[in-house]
KOLLOVO-224223 format. One line per 10 residues: number of its first residue (from 1); for each residue x, y, z of N, C-alpha, C. Coordinates in steps of 0.001 Angstrom, whole numbers, always signed. Atoms other than C-alpha are relative to their C-alpha. Last residue first. Example, Ala and Ser with C-alpha at 12.3 -4.5 7.8 and 13.67 -1.06 7.14 Angstrom:
// residues 2
2) -820,-1190,-60,+13670,-1060,+7140,-770,+1090,+730; +890,-1190,+0,+12300,-4500,+7800,+900,+1200,+0
This chain:
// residues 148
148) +706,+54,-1129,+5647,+10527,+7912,+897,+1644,+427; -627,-886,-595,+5761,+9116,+4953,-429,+253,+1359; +856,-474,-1068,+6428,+5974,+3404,+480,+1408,+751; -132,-1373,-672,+6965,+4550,+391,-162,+211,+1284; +1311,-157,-876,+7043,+792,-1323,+538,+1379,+814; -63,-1014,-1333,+8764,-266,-3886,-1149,+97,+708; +1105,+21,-1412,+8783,-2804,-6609,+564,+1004,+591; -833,-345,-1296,+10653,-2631,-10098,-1416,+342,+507; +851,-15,-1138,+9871,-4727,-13522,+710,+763,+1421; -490,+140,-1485,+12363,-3545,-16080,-1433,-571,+935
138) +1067,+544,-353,+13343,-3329,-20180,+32,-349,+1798; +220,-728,-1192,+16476,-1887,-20351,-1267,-173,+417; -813,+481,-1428,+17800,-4630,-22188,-263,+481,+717; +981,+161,-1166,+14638,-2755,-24636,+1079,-916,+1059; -1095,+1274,-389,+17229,-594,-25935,-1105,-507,+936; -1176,-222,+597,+15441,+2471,-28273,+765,-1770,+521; +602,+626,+1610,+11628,+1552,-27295,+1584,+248,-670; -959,-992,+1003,+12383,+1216,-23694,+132,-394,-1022; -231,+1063,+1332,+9366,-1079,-21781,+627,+1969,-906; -464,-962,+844,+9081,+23,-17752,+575,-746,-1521
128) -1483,+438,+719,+7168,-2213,-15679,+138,+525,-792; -408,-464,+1287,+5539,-934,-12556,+1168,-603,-866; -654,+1356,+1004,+4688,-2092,-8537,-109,+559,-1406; +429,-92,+1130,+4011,-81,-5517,+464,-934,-1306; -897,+811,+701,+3438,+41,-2360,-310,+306,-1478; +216,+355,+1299,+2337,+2794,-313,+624,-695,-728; -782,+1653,+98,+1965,+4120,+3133,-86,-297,-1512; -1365,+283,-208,+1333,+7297,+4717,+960,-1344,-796; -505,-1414,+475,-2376,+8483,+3802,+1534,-67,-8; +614,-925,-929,-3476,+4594,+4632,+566,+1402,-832
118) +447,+575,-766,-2358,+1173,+2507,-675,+1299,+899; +326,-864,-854,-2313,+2543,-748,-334,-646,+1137; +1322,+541,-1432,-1548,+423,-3235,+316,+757,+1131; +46,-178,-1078,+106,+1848,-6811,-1488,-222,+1519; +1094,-212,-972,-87,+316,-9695,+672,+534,+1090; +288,+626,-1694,+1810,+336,-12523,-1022,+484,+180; +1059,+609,-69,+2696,+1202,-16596,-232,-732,+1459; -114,+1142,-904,+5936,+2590,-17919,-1173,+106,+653; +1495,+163,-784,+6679,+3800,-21176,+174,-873,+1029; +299,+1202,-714,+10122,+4799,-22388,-1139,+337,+413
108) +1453,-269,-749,+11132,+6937,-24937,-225,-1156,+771; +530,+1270,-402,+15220,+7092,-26065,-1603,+445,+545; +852,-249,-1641,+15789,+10050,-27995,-621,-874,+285; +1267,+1002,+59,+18910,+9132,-30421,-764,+415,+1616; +588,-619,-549,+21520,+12127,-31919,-1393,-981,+362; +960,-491,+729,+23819,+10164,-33328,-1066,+383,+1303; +773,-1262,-871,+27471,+10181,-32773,-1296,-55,-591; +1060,-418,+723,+29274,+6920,-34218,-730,+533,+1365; +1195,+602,-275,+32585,+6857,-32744,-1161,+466,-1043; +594,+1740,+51,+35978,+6319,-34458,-1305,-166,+861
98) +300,+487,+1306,+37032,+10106,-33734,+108,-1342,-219; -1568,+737,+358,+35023,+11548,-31640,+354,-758,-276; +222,+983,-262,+31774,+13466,-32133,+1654,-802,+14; -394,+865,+1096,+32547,+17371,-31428,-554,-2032,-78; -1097,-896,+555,+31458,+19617,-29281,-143,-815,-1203; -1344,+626,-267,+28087,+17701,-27898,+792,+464,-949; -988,-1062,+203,+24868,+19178,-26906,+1480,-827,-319; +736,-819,+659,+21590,+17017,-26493,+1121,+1233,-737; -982,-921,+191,+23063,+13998,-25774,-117,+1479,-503; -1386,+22,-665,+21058,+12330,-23425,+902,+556,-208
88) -1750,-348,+1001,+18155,+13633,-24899,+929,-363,+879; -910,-637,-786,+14499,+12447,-23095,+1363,-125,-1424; -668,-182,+1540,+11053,+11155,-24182,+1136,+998,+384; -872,-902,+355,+9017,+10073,-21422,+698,-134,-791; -792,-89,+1573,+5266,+8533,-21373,+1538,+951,+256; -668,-1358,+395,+3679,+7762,-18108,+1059,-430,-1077; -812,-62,+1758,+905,+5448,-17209,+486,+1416,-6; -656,-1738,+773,-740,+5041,-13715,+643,-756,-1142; -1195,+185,+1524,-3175,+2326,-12096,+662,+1256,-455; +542,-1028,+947,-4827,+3350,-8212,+1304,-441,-1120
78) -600,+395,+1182,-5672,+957,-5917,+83,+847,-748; +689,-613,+1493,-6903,+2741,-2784,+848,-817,-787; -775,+38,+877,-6997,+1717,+920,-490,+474,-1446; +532,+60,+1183,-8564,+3529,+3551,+916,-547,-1257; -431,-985,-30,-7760,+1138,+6755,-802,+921,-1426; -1513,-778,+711,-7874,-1854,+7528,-15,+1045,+207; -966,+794,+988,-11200,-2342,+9399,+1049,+537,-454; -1403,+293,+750,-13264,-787,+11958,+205,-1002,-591; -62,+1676,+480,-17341,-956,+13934,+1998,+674,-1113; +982,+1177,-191,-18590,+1415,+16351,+898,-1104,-433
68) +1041,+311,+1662,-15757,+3912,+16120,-589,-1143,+848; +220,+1580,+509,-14198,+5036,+19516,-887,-559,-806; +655,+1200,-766,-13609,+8791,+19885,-42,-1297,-618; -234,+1450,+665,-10648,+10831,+18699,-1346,-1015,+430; +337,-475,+1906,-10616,+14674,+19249,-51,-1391,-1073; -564,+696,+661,-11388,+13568,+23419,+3,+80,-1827; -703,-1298,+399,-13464,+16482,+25058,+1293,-1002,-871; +981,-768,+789,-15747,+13543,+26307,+1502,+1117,-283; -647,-1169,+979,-13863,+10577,+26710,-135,+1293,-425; -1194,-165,-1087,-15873,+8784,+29893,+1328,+615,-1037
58) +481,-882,-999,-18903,+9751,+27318,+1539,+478,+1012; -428,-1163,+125,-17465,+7714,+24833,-240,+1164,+580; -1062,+173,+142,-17786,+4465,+26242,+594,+1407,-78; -349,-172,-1247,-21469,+5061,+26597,+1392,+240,+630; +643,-1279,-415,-22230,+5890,+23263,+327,-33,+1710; -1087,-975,+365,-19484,+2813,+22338,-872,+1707,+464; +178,-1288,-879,-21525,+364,+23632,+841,+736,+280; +1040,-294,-422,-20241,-2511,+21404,+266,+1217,+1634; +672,-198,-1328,-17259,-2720,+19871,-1164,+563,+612; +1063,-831,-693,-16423,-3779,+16522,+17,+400,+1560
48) +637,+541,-1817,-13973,-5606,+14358,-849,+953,+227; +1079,-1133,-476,-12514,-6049,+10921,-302,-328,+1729; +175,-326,-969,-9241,-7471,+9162,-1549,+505,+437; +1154,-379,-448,-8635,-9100,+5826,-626,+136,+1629; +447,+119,-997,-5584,-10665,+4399,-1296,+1125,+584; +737,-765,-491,-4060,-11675,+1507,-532,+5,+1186; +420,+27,-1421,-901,-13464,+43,-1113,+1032,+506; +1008,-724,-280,+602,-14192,-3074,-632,-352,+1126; +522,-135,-1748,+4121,-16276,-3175,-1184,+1120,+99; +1203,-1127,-900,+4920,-16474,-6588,-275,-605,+1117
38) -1254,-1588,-528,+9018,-18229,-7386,-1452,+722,+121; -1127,-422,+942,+6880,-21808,-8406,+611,+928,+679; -542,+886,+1029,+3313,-21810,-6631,+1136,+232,-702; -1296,-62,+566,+2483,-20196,-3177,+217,-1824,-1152; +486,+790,+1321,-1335,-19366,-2573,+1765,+55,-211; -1176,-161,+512,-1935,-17801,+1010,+136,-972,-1320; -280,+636,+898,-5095,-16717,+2676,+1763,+569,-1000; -1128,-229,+274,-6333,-14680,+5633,+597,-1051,-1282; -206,+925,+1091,-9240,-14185,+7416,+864,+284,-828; -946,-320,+932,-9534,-11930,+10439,-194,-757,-1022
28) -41,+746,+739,-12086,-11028,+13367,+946,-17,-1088; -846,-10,+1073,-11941,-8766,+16485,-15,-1559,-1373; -475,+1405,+914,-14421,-8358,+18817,+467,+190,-1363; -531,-133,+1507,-14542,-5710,+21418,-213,-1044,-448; -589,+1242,+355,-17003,-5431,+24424,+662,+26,-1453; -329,+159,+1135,-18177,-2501,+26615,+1429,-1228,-694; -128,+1561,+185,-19766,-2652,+30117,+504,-458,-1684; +675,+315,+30,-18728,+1314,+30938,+211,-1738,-615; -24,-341,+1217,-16191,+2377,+32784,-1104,-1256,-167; -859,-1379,+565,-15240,+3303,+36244,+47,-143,-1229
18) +439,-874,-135,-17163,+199,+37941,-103,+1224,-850; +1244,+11,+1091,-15294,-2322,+36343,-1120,+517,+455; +1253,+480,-885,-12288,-719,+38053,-1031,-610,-985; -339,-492,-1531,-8731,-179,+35911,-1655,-1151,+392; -886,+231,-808,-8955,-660,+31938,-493,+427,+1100; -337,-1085,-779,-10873,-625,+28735,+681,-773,+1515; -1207,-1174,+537,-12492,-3123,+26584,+39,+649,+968; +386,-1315,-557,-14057,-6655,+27558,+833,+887,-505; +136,-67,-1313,-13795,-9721,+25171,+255,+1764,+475; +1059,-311,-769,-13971,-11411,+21947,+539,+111,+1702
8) -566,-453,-1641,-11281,-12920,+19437,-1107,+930,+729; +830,-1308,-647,-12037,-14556,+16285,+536,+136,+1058; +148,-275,-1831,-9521,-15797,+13954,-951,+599,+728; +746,-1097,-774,-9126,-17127,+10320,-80,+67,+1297; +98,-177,-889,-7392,-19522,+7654,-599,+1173,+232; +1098,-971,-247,-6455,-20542,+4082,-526,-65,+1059; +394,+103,-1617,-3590,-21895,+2861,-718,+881,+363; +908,-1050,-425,-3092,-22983,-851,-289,-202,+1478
């Protein structure tokens, strides 16, 4: 187990220190890691602030973005799903031919995740699928999305 953190502190903005106001960021993190066997889990945790941001935002004015007081990540969401399908592979077939066995079988599979949401664009995800006809097809599968 490894477990760590950072602060960081100091002025914001650019050019003269006249030409903007006396404003200060600080950034903080903490972070942790846990690797046992083939898992490797890992988290992390961001936030910060800046002070005198009413003033800050003045030298922005008509700006459709101004400078938050205080940030972190982002919006994330956890969100669990479940879905049931029930499908025909063979739903039509001439004839069965001859030395096979033809039977009409509708495989159902359930499958059961999460999806993590890192912002409106981003998304990992994780689900394991359990087939009630052939469970060999049994599956864990990862992804992760993104749009843009």
């Amino acid at each position: 187990m490894t477990v760590g953190g950072g602060v960081f502190s100091g002025k914001a903005g650019q050019g003269p220190p006249t030409s903007r106001p006396n404003a200060c960021v600080t950034l903080w993190e903490g972070h942790a890691r846990w690797q046992t066997g083939p898992l490797d889990l890992q988290a992390l945790y961001a936030r910060g602030a800046i002070t005198d941001t009413e003033a800050l935002n003045l030298t922005f004015v008509g700006d459709p973005t101004p400078v938050p007081k205080t940030f972190w990540g982002g919006d994330y969401a956890l969100t669990p799903f479940a879905r049931y399908e029930r499908f025909t592979p063979r739903l039509r077939m001439h004839r069965c031919p001859k030395g096979s066995v033809c039977r009409r079988r509708r495989p159902t599979v359930w499958t059961i995740g999460e999806n993590f949401n890192l912002g409106p664009n981003v998304v990992f995800k994780i689900d394991y699928q359990k087939f009630k006809v052939d469970s060999s097809r049994d599956r864990f599968d990862l992804g992760m999305g993104c749009a843009f």
